[in-house]
NUDO-662173 format. One record per residue (C-alpha): residue in three letters; z, x, y. Coordinates in steps of 0.1 Angstrom, whole numbers, padded with zeros to 4 digits, always signed. Layout:
NUDO-662173
alaZXY ...
end
This chain:
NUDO-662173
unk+0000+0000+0000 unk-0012+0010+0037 unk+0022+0012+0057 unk+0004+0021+0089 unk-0023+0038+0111 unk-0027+0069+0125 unk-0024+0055+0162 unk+0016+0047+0153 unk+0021+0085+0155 unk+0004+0095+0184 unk+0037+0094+0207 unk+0053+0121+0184 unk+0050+0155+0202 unk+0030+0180+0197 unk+0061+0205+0189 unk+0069+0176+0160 unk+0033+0177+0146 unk+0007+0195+0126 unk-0025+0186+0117 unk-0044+0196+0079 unk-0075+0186+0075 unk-0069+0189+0036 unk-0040+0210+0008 unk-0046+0239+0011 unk-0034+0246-0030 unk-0047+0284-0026 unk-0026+0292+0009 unk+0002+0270+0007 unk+0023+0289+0027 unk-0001+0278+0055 unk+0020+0247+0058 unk+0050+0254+0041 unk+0058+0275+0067 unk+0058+0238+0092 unk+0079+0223+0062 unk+0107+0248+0069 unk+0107+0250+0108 unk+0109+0219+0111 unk+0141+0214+0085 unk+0156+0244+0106 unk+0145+0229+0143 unk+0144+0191+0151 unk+0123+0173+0121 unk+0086+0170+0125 unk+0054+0155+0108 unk+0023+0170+0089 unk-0004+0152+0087 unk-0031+0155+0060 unk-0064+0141+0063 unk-0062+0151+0100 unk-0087+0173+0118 unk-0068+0198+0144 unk-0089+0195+0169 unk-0100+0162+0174 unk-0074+0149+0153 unk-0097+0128+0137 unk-0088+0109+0104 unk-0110+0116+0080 unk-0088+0115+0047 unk-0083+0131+0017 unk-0107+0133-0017 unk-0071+0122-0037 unk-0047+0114-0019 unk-0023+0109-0052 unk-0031+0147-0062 unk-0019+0159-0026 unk+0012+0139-0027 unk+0017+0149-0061 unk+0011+0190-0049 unk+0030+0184-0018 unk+0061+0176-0037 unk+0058+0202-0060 unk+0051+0232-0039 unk+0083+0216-0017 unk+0109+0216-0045 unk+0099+0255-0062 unk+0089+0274-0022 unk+0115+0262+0000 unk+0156+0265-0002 unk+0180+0252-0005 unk+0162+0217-0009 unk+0144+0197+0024 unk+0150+0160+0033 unk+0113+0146+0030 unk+0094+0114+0026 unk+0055+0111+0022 unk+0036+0080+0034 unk+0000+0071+0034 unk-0020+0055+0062 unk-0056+0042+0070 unk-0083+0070+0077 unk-0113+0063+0098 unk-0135+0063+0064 unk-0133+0033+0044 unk-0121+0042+0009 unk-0100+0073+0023 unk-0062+0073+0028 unk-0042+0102+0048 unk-0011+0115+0046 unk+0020+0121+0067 unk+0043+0143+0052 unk+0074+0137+0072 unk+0102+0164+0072 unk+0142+0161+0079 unk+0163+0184+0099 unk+0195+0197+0086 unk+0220+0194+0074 unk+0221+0228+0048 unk+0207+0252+0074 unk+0191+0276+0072 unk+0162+0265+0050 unk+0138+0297+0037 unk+0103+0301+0019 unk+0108+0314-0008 unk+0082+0328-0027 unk+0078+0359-0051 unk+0095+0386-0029 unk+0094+0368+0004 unk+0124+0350+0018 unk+0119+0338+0051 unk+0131+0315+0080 unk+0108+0298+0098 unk+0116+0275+0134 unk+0094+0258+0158 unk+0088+0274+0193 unk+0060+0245+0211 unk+0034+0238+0190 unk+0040+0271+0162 unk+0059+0276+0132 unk+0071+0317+0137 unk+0098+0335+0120 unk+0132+0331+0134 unk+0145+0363+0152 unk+0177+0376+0146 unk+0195+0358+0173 unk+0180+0322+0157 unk+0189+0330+0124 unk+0225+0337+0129 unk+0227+0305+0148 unk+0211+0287+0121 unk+0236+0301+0095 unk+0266+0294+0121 unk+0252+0259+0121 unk+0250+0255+0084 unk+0286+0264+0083 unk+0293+0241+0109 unk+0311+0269+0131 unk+0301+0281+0169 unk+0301+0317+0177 unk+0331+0315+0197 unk+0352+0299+0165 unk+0345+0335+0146 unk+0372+0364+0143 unk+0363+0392+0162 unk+0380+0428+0152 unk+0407+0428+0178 unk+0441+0420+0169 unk+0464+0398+0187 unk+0486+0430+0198 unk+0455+0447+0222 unk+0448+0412+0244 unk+0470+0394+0270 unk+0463+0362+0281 unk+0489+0363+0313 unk+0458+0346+0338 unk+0453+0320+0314 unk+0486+0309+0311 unk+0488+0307+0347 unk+0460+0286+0353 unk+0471+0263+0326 unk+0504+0256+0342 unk+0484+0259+0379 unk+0458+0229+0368 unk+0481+0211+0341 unk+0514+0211+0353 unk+0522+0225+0317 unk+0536+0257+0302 unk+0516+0277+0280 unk+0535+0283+0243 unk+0516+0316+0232 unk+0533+0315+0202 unk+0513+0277+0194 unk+0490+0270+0222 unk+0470+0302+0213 unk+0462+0294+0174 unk+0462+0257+0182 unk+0434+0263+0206 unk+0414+0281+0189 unk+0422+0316+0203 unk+0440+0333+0174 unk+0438+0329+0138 unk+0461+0323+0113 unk+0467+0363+0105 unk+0469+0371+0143 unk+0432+0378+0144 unk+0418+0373+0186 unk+0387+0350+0181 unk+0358+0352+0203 unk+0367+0326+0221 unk+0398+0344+0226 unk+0375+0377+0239 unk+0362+0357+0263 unk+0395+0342+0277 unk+0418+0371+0276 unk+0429+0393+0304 unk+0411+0426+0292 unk+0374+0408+0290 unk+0368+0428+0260 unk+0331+0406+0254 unk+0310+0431+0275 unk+0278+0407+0273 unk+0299+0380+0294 unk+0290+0391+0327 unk+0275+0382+0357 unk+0252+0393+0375 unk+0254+0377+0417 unk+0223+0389+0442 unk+0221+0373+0475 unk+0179+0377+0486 unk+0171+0383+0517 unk+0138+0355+0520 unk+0126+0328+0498 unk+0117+0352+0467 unk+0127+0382+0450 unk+0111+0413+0464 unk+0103+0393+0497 unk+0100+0410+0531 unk+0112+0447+0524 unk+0121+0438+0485 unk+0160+0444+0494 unk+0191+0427+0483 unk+0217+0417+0513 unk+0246+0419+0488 unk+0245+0421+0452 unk+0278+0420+0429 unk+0285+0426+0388 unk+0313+0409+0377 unk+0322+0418+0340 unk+0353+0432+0319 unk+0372+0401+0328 unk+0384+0364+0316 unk+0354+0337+0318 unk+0386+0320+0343 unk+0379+0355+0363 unk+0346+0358+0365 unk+0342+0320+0376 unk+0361+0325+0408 unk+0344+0357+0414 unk+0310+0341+0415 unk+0320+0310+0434 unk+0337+0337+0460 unk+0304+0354+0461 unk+0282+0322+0468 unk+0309+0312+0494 unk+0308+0347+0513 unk+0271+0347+0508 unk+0263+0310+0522 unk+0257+0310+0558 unk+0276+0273+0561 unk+0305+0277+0528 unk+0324+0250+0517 unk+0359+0253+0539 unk+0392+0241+0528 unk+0416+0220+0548 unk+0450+0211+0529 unk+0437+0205+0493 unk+0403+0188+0507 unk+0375+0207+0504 unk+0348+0204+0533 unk+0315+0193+0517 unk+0292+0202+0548 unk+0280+0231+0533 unk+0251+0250+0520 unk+0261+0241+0486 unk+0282+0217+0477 unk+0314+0230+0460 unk+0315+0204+0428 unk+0279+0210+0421 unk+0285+0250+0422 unk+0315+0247+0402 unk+0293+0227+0376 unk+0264+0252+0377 unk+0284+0281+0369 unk+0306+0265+0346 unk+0277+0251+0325 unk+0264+0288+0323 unk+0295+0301+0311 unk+0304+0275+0286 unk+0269+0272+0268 unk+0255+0305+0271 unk+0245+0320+0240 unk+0272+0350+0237 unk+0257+0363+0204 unk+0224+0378+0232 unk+0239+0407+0239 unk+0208+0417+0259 unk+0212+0392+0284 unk+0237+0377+0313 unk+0242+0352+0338 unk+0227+0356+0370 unk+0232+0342+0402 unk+0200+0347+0426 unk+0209+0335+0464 unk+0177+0329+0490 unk+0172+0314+0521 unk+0163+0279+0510 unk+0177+0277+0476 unk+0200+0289+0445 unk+0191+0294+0413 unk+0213+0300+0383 unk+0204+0310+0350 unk+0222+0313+0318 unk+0212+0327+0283 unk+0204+0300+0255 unk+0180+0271+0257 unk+0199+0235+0250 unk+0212+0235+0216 unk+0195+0204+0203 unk+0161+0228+0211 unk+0150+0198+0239 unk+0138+0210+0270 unk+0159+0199+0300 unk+0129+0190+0317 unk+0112+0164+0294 unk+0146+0144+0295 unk+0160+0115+0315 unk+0192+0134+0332 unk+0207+0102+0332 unk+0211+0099+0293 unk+0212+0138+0284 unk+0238+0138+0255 unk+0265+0163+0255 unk+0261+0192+0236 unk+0285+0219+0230 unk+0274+0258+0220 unk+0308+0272+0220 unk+0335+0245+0214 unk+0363+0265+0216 unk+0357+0273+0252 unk+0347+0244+0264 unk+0376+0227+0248 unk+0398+0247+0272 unk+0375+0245+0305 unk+0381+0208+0294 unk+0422+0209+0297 unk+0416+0233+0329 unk+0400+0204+0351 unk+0373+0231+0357 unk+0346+0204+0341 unk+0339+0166+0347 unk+0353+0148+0318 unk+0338+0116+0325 unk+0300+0123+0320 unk+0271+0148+0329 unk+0278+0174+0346 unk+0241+0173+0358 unk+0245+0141+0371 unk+0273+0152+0390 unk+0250+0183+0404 unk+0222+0157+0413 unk+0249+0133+0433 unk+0262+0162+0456 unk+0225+0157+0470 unk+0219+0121+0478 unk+0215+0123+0511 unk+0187+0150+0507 unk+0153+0149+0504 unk+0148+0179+0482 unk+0168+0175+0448 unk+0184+0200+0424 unk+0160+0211+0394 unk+0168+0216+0355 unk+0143+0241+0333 unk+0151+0256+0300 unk+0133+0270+0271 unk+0143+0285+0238 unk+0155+0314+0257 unk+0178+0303+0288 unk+0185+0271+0308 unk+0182+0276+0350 unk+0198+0251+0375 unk+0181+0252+0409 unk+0200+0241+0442 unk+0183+0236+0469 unk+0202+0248+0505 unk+0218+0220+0517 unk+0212+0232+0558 unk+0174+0242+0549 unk+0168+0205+0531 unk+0136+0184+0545 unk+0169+0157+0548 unk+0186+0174+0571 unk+0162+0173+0602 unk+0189+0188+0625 unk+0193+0218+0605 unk+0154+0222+0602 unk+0150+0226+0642 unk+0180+0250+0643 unk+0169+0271+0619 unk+0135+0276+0625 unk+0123+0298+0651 unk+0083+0296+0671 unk+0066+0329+0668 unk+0068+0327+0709 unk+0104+0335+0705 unk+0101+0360+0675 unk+0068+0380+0689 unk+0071+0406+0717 unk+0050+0417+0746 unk+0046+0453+0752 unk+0064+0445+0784 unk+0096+0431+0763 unk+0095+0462+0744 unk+0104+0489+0771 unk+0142+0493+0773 unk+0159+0499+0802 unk+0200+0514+0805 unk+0208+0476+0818 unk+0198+0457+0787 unk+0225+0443+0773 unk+0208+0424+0737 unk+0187+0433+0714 unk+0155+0407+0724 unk+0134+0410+0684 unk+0139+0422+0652 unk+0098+0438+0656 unk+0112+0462+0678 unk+0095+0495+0668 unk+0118+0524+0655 unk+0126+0544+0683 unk+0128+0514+0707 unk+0157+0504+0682 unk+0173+0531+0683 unk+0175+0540+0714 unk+0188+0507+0723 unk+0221+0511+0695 unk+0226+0547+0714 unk+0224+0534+0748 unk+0247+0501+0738 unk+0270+0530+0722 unk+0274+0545+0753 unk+0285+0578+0732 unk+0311+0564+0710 unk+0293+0569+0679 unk+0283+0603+0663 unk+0247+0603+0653 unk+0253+0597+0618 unk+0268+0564+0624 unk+0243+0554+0649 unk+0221+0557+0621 unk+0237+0539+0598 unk+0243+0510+0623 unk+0201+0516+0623 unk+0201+0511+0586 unk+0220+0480+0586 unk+0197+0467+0608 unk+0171+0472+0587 unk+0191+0455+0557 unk+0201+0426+0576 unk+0179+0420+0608 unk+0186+0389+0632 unk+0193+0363+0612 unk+0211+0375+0582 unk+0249+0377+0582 unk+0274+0407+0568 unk+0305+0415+0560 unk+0328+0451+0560 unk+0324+0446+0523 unk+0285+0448+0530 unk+0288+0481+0548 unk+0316+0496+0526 unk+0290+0489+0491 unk+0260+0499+0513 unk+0269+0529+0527 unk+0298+0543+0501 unk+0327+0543+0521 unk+0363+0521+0527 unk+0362+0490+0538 unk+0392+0504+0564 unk+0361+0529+0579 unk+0336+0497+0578 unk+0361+0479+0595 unk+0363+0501+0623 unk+0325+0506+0627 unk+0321+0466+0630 unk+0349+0471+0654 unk+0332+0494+0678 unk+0298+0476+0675 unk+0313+0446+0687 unk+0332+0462+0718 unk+0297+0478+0724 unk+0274+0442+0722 unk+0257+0456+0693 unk+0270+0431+0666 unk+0287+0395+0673 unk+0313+0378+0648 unk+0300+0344+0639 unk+0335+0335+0623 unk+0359+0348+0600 unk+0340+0381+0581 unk+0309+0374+0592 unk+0288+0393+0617 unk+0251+0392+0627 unk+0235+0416+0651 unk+0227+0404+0688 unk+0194+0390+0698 
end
């Protein structure tokens, strides 16, 4: 009996589907490969009788004998056994049926070809059954044991870690003590011979994970490598807790945003670059899901003018891709449980849904909206710059300037001793310079004069900076770049904008 047509499975995917014109008997392998990457991915459908290209159904000489093959080839090629069914449909020939062999994920990962002295693991990547690298094949075996990376013993006992910040921010955000001598197995933390657990790594004072780190670059311009291809301020935060390493990157994005989030009593101030909930969501996304077991990779954090953008290692671990979903109905999935269990009891997560819906919200009175991507390989939030948004009009004008006011006449470029501001940032090199040494007024050696060049440089007109800035930039304390932002400002070189942030004059 004919159960349907070939039009019933034209709203599969393509990364669900493959098409086989006939068995191949001679190079099974051809499509036992698809058999087992889609038991190992998310399920998918072969269809025989089917022309690739045109996907035309043109039907098989015996359909009995290929179902008959099918099974067979199934049952002695591929371990441990597949969930399958096989069910025929009309072909465009009269006479001729098709077959859709349709293939299970789960639940006994990882599923191999096995054949003679080949034993491999096969997933789907788009369109292509390939073999599973390293990284996918332990995730695959983690998954068949029903375990998460961060559940695993690692080789440190529970004598070498502390976890004196985590207890702190437990009884900060609860209200509760921390019992080490239960909370810490009970959690997940410890095992039952004293054994620290990844999970534990991550969490514990030392920061003995090296691969958790992050990696923070504020841009100057809309693009990496724009203008002069320099960083304003770039920051690696590693060797710490995740708890660590979360407030370090939310300090970084506050210093770097040119309108941060402010706090007033315990009200935070949403009229801001970024808004602090959606930031706090971001970053504690990335550091909750990342894949841990990529050694090779990190978190990073890449600041521009009009936008943020932060990126994690590990696709969605369902193997969807953020951007073909409805946000509104994403389901919850959890990479490392462990953690996010405790980011959970922290408050440092929304419990009552999406986090990405929360993200999206912070921007509802803005034109330009907050963008989701992933791949097999990492998942990137993109936030647009609140005071750069088409919604904000105000902020548009402000920040925007003519080229009549940014473009110089040879006339504007001849210095005189009675200038007393810098007019353009096109100012040719020894026009700048001499206008630092004459607003020095011989309080600064030539070597600093020359670094006060060189921060120009960096920084220009509209960018802002910090002693921090000049104590990274130029190797020394942040006492010595303190007293260089001092001078400039008794000179009219450099303004202060508010509280550690300075800009150079127009």
């Amino acid at each position: 009996m004919v159960f349907m047509k070939l039009q019933d499975l034209q709203g599969i995917e393509a990364t669900h589907l493959d098409y086989k014109i006939s068995l191949e008997q001679g190079k099974p392998k051809s499509w036992l490969k698809s058999v087992v990457a889609f038991a190992n991915t998310k399920g998918g459908h072969i269809l025989f009788g089917v022309t690739d290209g045109e996907h035309e159904a043109v039907g098989l000489d015996d359909a009995q004998l290929v179902v008959s093959k099918v099974s067979e080839l199934i049952k002695t090629r591929i371990v441990p056994q597949v969930r399958f069914i096989m069910t025929p449909f009309e072909s465009d020939k009269a006479g001729r049926l098709c077959i859709d062999l349709e293939v299970s994920n789960g639940p006994d990962y990882p599923y191999y070809y096995v054949h003679e002295q080949t034993r491999e693991i096969y997933v789907r990547h788009g369109d292509r059954s390939e073999v599973a690298t390293v990284l996918e094949q332990n995730n695959l075996l983690l998954k068949g044991m029903n375990k998460t990376f961060d559940t695993l013993p690692s080789r440190y006992k529970m004598s070498e870690v502390s976890f004196t910040l985590l207890a702190a921010a437990f009884k900060k955000e609860t209200g509760e003590d921390f019992d080490l001598s239960k909370d810490l197995f009970s959690m997940g933390l410890v095992t039952e011979n004293n054994m620290v657990t990844n999970a534990g790594l991550l969490l514990c004072d030392q920061g003995y994970m090296k691969q958790s780190r992050i990696i923070c670059t504020r841009w100057k311009g809309i693009d990496k490598g724009s203008v002069d291809g320099d960083a304003l301020d770039d920051e690696v935060f590693s060797n710490s807790s995740l708890i660590t390493l979360l407030s370090n990157a939310e300090a970084f994005i506050r210093i770097n945003s040119k309108n941060p989030w402010t706090i007033h009593g315990m009200r935070r101030e949403e009229s801001s670059d970024y808004p602090f909930k959606a930031v706090r969501e971001a970053l504690v996304n990335a550091l909750i899901h990342r894949e841990y077991q990529n050694i090779g990779a990190e978190i990073h954090v890449d600041m521009y003018d009009n936008q943020m953008v932060i990126s994690s290692p590990g696709g969605m671990g369902n193997g969807n891709k953020i951007q073909d979903l409805d946000l509104k109905h994403v389901p919850s999935m959890r990479r490392n449980e462990v953690i996010s269990d405790i980011f959970d009891r922290l408050r440092f997560m929304d419990r009552r849904g999406s986090g990405l819906r929360r993200i999206i919200d912070s921007y509802h009175n803005y034109t330009v909206k907050p963008a989701f991507y992933s791949d097999e390989c990492f998942f990137e939030v993109t936030m647009p710059n609140r005071s750069e948004s088409v919604g904000n009009s105000d902020n548009e004008s402000k920040t925007q300037l003519s080229s009549s006011k940014t473009q110089l006449s040879s006339s504007k470029t001849q210095l005189s001793s009675s200038k007393t501001q810098l007019c353009d940032a096109t100012m040719n090199d020894v026009a700048l310079k001499e206008w630092f040494k004459t607003r020095a007024d011989g309080k600064f050696k030539n070597a600093t004069l020359e670094r006060i060049y060189e921060l120009h440089k960096k920084y220009g007109l509209e960018y802002h900076f910090n002693r921090a800035n000049i104590s990274n930039m130029f190797n020394i304390s942040e006492n010595a770049a303190s007293r260089i932002i001092k001078s400039c400002v008794e000179c009219g070189i450099i303004r202060k904008e508010k509280k550690g942030e300075y800009y150079f004059f127009r």
